[in-house]
Wavefront OBJ file of the C-alpha trace (Angstrom):
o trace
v 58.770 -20.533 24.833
v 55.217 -19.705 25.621
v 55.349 -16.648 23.360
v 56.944 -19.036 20.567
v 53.776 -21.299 20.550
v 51.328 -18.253 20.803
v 52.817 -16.815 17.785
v 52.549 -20.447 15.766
v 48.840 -20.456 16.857
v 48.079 -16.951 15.831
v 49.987 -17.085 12.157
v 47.786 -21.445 12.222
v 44.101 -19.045 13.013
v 45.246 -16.929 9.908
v 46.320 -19.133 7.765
v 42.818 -20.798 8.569
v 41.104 -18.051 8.507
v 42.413 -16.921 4.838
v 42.014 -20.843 3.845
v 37.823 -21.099 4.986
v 37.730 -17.520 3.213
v 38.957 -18.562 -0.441
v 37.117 -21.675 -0.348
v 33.872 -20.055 0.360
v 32.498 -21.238 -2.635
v 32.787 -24.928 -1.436
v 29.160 -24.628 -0.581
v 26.632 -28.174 -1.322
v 25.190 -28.313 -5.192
v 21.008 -27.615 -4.961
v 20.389 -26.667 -8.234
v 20.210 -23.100 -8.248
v 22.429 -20.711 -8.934
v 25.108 -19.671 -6.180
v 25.018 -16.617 -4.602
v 28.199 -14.290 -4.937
v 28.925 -15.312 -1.392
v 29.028 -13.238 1.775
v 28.096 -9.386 2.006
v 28.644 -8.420 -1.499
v 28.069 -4.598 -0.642
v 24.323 -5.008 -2.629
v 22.423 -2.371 -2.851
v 18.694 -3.256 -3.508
v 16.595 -2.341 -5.143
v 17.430 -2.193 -8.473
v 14.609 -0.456 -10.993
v 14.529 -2.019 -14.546
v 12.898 0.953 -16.967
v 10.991 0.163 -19.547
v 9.757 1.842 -22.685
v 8.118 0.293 -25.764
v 6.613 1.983 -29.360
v 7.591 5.516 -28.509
v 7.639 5.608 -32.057
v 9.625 8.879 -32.234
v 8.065 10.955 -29.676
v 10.730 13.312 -28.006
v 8.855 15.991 -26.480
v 4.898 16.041 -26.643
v 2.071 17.778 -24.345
v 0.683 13.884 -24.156
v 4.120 11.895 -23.044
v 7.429 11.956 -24.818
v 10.867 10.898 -23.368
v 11.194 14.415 -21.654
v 9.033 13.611 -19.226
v 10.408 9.387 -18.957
v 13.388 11.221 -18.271
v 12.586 12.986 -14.948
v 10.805 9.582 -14.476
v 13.852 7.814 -14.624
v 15.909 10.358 -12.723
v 13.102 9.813 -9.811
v 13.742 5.784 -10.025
v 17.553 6.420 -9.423
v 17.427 8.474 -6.122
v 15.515 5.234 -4.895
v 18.395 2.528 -6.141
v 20.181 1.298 -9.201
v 18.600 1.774 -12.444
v 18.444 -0.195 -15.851
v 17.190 1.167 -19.216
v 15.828 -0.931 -21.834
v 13.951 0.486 -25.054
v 11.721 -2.784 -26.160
v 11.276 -1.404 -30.206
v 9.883 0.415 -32.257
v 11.451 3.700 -30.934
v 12.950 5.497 -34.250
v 9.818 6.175 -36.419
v 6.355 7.847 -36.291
v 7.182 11.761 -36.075
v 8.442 14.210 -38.311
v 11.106 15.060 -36.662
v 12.663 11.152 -36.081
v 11.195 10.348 -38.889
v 12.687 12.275 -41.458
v 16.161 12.116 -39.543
v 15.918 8.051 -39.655
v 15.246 8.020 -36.005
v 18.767 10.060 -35.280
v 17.369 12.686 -32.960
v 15.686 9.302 -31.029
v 18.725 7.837 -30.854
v 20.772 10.681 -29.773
v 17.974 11.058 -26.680
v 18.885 7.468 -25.821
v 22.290 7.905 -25.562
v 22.012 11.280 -23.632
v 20.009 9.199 -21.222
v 22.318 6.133 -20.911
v 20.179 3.509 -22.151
v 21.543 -0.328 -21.861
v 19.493 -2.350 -24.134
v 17.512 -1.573 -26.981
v 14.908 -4.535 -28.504
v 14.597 -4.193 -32.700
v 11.061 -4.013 -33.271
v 9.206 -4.205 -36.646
v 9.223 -0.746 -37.812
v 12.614 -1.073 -37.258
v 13.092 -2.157 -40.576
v 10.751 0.739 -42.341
v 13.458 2.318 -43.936
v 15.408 -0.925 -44.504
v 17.499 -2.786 -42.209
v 20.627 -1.461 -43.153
v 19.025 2.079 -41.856
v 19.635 1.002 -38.150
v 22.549 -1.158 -39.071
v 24.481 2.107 -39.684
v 24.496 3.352 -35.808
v 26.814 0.499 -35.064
v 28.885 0.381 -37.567
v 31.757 2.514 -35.461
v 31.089 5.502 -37.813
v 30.476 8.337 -35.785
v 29.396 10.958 -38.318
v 26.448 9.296 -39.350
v 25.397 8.384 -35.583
v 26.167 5.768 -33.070
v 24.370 3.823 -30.638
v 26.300 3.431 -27.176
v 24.394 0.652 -26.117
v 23.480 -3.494 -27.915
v 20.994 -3.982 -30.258
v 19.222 -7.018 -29.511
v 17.434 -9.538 -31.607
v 18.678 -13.312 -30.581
v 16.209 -14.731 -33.313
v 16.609 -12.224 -36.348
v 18.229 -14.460 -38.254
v 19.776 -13.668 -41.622
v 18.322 -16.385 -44.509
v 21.380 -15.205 -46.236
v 23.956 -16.815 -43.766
v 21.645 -18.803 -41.568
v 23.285 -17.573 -38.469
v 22.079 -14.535 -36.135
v 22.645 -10.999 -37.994
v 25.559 -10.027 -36.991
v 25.710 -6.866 -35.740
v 22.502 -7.908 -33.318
v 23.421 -9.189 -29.526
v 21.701 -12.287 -28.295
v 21.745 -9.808 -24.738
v 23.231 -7.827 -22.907
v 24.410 -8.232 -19.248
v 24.272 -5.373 -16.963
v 26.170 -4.871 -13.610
v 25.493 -2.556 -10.970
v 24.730 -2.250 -7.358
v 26.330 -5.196 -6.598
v 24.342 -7.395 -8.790
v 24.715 -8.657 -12.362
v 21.342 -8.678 -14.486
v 21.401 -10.494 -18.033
v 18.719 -9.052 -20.596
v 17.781 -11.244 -23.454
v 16.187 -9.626 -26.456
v 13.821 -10.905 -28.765
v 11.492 -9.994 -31.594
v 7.649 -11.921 -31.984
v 6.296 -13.155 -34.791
v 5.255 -10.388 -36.627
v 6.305 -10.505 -40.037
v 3.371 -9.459 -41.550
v 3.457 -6.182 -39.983
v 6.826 -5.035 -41.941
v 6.523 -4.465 -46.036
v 7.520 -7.940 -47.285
v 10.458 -6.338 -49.566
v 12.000 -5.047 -46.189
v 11.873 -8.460 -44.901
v 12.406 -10.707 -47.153
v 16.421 -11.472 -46.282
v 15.547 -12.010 -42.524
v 13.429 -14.869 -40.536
v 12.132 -14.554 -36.758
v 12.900 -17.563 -35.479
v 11.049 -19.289 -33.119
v 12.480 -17.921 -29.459
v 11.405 -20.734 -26.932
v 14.643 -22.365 -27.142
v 16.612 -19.491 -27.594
v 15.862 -17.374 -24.987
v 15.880 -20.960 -22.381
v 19.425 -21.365 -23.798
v 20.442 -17.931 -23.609
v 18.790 -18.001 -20.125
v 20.914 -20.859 -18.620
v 24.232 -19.654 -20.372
v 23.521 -16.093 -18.184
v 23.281 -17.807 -14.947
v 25.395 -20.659 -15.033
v 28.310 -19.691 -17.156
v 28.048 -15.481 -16.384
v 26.698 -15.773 -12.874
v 24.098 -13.317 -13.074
v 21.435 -12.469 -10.511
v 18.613 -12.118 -12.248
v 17.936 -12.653 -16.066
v 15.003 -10.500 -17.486
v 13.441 -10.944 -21.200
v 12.738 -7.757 -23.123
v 10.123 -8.890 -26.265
v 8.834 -6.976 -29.483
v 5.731 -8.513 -29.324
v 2.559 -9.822 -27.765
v 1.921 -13.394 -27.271
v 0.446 -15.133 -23.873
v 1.536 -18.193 -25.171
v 5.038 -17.181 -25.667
v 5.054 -15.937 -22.362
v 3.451 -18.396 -20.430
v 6.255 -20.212 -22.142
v 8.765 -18.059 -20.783
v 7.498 -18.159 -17.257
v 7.317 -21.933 -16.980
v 11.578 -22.192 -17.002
v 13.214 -23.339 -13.606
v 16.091 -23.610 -12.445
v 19.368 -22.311 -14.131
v 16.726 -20.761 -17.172
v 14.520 -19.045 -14.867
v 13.023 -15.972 -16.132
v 12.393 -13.079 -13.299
v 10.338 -10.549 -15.659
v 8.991 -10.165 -19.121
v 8.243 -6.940 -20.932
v 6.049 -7.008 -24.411
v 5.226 -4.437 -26.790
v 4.269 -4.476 -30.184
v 0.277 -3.874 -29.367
v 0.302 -0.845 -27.660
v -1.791 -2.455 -25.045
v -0.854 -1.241 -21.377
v -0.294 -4.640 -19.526
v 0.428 -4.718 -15.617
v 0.011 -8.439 -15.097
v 1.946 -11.552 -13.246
v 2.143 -15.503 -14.323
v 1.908 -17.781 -11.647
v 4.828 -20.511 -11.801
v 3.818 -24.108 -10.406
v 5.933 -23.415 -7.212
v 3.867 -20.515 -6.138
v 5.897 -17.737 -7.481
v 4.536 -15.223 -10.071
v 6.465 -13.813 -12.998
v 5.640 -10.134 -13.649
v 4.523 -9.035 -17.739
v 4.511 -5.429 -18.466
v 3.843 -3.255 -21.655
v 3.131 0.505 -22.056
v 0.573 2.117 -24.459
v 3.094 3.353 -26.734
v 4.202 7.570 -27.467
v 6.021 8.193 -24.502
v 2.746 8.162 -22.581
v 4.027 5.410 -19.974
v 6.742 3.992 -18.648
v 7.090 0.418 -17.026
v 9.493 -0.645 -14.241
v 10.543 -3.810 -12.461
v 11.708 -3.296 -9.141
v 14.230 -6.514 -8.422
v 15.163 -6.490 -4.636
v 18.166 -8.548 -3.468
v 19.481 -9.369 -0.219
v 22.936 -8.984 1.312
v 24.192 -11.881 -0.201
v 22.817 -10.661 -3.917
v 20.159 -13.392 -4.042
v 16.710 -11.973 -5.959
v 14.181 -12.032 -2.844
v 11.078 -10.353 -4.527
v 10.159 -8.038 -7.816
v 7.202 -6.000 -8.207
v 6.239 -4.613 -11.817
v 4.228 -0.929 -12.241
v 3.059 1.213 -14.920
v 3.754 4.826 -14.432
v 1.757 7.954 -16.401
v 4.264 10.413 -17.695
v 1.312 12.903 -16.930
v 3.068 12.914 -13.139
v 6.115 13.838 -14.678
v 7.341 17.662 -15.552
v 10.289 17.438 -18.017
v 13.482 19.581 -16.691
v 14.960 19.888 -19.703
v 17.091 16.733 -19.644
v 17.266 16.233 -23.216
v 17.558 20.158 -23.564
v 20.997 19.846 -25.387
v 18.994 17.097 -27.980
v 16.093 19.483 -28.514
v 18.476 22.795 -29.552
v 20.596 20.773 -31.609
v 17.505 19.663 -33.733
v 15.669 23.078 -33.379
v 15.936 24.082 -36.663
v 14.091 21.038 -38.615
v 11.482 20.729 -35.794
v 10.833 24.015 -36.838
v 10.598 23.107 -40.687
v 6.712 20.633 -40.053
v 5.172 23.723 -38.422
v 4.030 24.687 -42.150
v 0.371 25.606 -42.135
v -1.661 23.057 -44.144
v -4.726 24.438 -43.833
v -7.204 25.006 -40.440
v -10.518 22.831 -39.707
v -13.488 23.755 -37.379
v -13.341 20.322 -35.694
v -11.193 17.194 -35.211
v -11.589 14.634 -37.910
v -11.875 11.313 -36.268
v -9.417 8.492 -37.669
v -11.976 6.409 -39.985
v -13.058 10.087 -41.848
v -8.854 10.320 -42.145
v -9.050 7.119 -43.572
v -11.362 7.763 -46.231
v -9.920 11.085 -46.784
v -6.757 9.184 -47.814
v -8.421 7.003 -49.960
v -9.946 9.851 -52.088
v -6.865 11.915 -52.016
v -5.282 8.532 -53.983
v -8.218 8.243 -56.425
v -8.407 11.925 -57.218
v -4.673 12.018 -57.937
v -4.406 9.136 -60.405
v -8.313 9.150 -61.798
v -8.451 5.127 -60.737
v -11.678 3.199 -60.358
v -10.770 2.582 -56.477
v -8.221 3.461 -53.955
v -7.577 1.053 -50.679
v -4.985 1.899 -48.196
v -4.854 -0.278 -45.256
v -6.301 0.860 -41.931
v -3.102 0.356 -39.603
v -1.088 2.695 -42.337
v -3.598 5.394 -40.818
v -2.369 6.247 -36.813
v -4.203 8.822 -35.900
v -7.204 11.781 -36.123
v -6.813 15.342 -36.745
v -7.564 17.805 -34.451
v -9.533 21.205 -34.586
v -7.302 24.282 -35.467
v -4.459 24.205 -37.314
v -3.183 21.407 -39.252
v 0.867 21.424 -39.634
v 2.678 19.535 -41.891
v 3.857 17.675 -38.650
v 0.238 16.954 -38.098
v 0.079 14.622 -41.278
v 3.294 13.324 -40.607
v 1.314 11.874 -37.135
v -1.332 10.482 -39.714
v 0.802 8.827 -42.111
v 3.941 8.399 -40.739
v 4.955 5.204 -43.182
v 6.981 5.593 -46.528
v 4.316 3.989 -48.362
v 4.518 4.597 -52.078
v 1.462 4.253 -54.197
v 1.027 1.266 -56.821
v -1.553 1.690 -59.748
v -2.508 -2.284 -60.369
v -5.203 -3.786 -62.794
v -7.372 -6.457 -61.616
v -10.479 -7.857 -63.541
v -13.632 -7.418 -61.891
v -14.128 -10.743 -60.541
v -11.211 -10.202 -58.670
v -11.667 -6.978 -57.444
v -14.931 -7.679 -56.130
v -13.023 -10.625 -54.434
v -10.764 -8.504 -52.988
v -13.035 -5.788 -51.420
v -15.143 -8.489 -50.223
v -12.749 -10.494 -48.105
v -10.275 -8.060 -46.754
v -10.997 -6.389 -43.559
v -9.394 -3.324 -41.670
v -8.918 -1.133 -45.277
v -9.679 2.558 -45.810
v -10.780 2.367 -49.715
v -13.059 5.232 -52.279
v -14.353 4.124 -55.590
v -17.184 3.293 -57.492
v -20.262 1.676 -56.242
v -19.051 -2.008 -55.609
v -22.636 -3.062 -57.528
v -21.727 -2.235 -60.682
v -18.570 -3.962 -60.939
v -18.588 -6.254 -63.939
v -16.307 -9.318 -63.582
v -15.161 -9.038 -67.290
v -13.939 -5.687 -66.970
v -10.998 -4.736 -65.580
v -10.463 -2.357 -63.544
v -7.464 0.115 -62.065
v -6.751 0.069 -58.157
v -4.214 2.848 -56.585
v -3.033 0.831 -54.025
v -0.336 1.371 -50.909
v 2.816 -0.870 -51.470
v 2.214 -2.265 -47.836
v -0.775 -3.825 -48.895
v 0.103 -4.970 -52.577
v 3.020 -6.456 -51.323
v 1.394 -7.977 -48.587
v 0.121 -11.887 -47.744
v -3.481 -10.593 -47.927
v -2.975 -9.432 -51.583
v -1.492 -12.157 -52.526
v -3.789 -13.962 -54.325
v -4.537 -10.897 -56.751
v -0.762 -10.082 -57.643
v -1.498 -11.483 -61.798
v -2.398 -8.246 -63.111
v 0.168 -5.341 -64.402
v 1.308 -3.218 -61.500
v 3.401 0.477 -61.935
v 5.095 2.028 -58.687
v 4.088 5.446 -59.092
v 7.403 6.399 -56.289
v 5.203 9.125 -55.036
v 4.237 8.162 -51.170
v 1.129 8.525 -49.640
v 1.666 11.365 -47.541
v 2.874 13.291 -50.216
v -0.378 12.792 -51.995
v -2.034 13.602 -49.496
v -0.664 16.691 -48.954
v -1.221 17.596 -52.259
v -4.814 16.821 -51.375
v -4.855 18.855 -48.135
v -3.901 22.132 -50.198
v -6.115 21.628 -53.387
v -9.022 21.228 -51.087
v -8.040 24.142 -48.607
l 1 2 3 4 5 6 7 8 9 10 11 12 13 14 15 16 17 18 19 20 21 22 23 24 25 26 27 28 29 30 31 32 33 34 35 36 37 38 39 40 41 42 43 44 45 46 47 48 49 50 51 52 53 54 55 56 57 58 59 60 61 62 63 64 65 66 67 68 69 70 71 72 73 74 75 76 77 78 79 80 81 82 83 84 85 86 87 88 89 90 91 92 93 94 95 96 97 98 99 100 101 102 103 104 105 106 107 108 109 110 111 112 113 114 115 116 117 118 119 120 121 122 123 124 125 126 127 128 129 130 131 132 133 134 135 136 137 138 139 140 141 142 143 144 145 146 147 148 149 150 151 152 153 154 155 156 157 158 159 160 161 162 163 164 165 166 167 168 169 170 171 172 173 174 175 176 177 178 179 180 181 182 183 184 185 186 187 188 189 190 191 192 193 194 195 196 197 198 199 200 201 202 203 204 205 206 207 208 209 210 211 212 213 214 215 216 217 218 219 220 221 222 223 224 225 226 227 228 229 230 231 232 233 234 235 236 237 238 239 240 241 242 243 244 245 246 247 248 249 250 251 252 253 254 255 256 257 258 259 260 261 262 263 264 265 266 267 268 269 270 271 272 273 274 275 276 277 278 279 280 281 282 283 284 285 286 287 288 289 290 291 292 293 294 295 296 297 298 299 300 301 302 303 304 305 306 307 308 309 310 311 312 313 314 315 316 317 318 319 320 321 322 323 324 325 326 327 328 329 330 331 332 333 334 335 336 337 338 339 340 341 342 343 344 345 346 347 348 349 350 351 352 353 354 355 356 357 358 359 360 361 362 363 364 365 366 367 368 369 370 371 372 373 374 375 376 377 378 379 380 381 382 383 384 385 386 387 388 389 390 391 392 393 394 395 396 397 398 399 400 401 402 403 404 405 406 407 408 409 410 411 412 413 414 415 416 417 418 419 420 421 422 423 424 425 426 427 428 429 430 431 432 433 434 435 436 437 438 439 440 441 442 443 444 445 446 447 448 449 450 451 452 453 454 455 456 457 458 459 460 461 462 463 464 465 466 467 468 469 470
C-alpha cells in the first residue's frame, strides 16, 4: 500500500512539474517585452557589422572588403555575428562599376551578408539595375540576402516597392535580432529622371511601427535600425521610442562622416549611432550582450581601421573570377610629375567639356568629382575613381541674363568659360552642362532654353582630353 501512494505522489510531482514548465510564460504584464524564458542556451555577445558607401571597393592598399573580411572573421571567434551593408555599396570603381556592382555583390554573398540598406546611388544605373539580383534569375546575379527600403515607396502603386523588405529578422546564438531598413531624405542626390517613379517617405512612423510589430508580434531581442542617411533629428527621433518600439542601435551613412557617438534616452540609457568614412576604410560594430535568459543587458558601438587588418584572401575565389576585366582599367593614360589635387580635377573637367564642344562655358557639379590624381601613372581605373557617375553631357542655351544668374547663385560647381564680365544679358549663350545638374532642382529655374543630350558621358570626354593633352 505504501508503495501504491509513493508511486501516485511521484507520477502528481511530474505531472506538476511538466504543468509549472509549459505555463512558464504565465509571468505578470510590465510592459516590456518577455524574455524567451529560462536558460535559452544564449550565447552573448553578439557583434552587429557594419559597412556603409564602400562604393565598389573590393580590394584596395587604403581599405576594401578584403581586409572587412578578416575583420569580420576576427568578430566571430569572439561570438555571433551579423552583417549589414547600409548603401551605396555597388558603384564608384571600375571594376563594380562597369559590371553594375556584380563583382560587389558576389563579395557579399561569399561573405554571408544578412541585410543590405538601398542607398542613393543605388539607383545610378536605374532602379531596375538592382531590381534584377532578386528577381530569382541566377544568370544575371542574385542577392542571397533582403534588400531593404521600408519607405521607398513606388508613386506608381502607392504601396512599398515590392521587391524591397520593410526588415529583416536575424536569429542566432540564441537570440532573435530584427533589422529595419531605411533610406533618408536625399532625393536630390540621385539624377531626378532616376527618381522620378519613387518617393522616400517620411520614416518616423514607419520604422516605430515596424519596431513594435518585431518585438511584440516576432519576439525579437533586440531591434536595430540600419539608415542611408544622416540626420540628428531623425535619429534623436529614433532613440526617443520606449517600450515595445525601442530602438537598441542606429547606423547612418550617406555622408561619409565617421560617427562613434551615443543618444541619451530620458531613463538614463544611451542609444549608440555609428557611420564609417566610406571605401572600405572602416568598419562599425555593435556589440549586443544578453544574459541567460536572452534579455539585451548592455551594447557598446566601435569603429575599427581596416589598416589593422591583413586580407587572407577570403574573397580570393571573387578576385580570380573577375581577373580578367580588372585587368582591362590598367590602360596607361598618360604619367604626371605630381598629384593633382581635386579642385585642379575639377577644372580640368570643365575644360575638357568646353574644348570638346567649343561652348561659351562648361559647369559640372563639384560632388560629380570624388577624388585627386596622384603622381605616376594615371590608369584608366584612375579616372574611373574621378568620375565614377554616368553623367552624359547636355549642350543648353541660356540668354545672358540668365547665365550670369546661374553662375552667380550656385555654389559647389567646377565650371571654364569666358570671363563672367563680359557676359551681355541679350546674348545668348551655349553651356555644356552634366545631366545631374541640368536635371537637377538647382537648375531649375533656367530649364526655358533649347537643350541637346550629346549621349557622350563625362568620363569619356575626359578621357579624350587626358590623351590629346598627353
Amino acid at each position: 500500500m505504501k508503495k501504491k501512494i509513493l508511486s501516485v505522489l511521484l507520477i502528481i510531482s511530474l505531472i506538476s512539474a511538466l504543468v509549472l514548465a509549459l505555463s512558464g510564460c504565465n509571468t505578470p504584464d510590465t510592459g516590456a517585452p518577455s524574455a524567451p524564458g529560462g536558460d535559452t542556451g544564449v550565447e552573448s555577445p553578439v557583434h552587429v557589422i557594419m559597412i556603409n558607401d564602400n562604393h565598389g571597393v573590393l580590394g584596395e592598399d587604403e581599405g576594401g572588403l578584403d581586409k572587412i573580411a578578416s575583420g569580420i572573421d576576427y568578430y566571430a571567434s569572439l561570438g555571433g555575428v551579423i552583417k549589414i551593408a547600409n548603401g551605396d555599396m555597388l558603384q564608384g570603381t571600375y571594376l563594380s562599376s562597369t559590371l553594375r556592382g556584380l563583382p560587389m555583390l558576389d563579395a557579399l554573398n561569399a561573405l554571408d551578408f544578412d541585410a543590405f540598406v538601398i542607398g542613393n546611388h543605388e539607383f545610378d544605373w536605374g532602379f531596375d539595375e538592382i531590381r534584377k539580383y532578386k528577381d530569382g534569375d541566377t544568370s544575371n546575379g542574385e542577392a542571397e540576402f533582403p534588400f531593404l527600403g521600408a519607405n521607398i515607396y513606388d508613386r506608381r502603386t502607392g504601396k512599398m516597392v515590392d521587391w524591397l523588405e520593410p526588415y529583416t529578422i536575424v536569429e542566432l546564438s540564441g537570440v532573435r535580432v530584427g533589422i529595419i531598413g531605411i533610406i533618408g531624405e536625399i532625393e536630390s542626390s540621385i539624377i531626378a529622371t532616376h527618381v522620378a517613379d519613387y518617393d522616400f517617405v517620411d520614416a518616423s512612423d514607419i520604422v516605430k511601427d515596424l519596431a513594435y510589430e518585431l518585438r511584440a508580434e516576432r519576439e525579437c531581442d533586440a531591434v536595430i535600425v540600419a539608415v542611408h542617411g544622416d540626420d540628428d533629428r531623425l535619429n534623436a527621433t529614433l532613440a526617443s521610442y520606449d517600450g515595445f518600439s525601442k530602438i537598441d542601435g542606429i547606423f547612418t551613412g550617406h555622408s561619409h562622416t565617421p560617427t562613434d557617438e551615443e543618444i541619451e534616452r530620458e531613463d538614463g540609457s544611451r542609444v549608440p549611432v555609428l557611420q564609417n568614412g566610406g571605401y572600405g576604410e572602416s568598419f562599425a560594430t555593435l556589440t549586443l550582450e544578453f544574459n541567460d535568459s536572452g534579455l539585451l543587458t548592455d551594447t557598446d558601438g566601435r569603429l575599427n581601421d581596416t589598416d589593422g587588418y591583413v586580407g587572407e584572401g577570403i574573397l580570393s575565389d571573387v578576385f580570380e573570377k573577375y581577373e580578367e576585366h580588372m585587368s582591362l582599367g590598367d590602360e596607361v593614360l598618360l604619367t604626371i610629375d605630381s598629384e593633382v589635387d581635386r579642385y585642379e580635377v575639377g577644372i580640368s573637367v570643365a575644360r575638357s567639356m568646353y574644348s570638346k564642344y567649343g561652348t561659351d562655358f562648361a559647369v559640372i557639379n563639384s560632388g560629380g568629382v570624388r577624388t585627386s590624381i596622384d603622381a605616376g601613372e594615371v590608369t584608366y581605373a584612375d579616372v574611373f575613381k574621378v568620375l565614377p557617375f554616368e553623367n552624359e553631357v547636355y549642350i543648353v542655351t541660356l540668354d545672358g541674363e540668365s547665365l550670369r544668374s546661374y553662375l552667380d547663385r550656385t555654389s559647389g560647381i567646377f565650371y571654364w568659360g569666358i570671363d563672367k564680365s563680359s557676359i551681355v544679358d541679350t546674348e545668348e549663350y551655349e553651356l555644356a552642362i552634366v545631366d545631374y545638374v541640368y536635371l537637377g532642382y538647382s537648375f531649375a529655374d533656367y530649364r526655358n532654353g533649347s537643350c541637346v543630350d550629346t549621349d557622350d558621358l563625362i568620363r569619356d570626354v575626359f578621357i579624350e582630353w587626358i590623351k590629346s593633352e598627353a
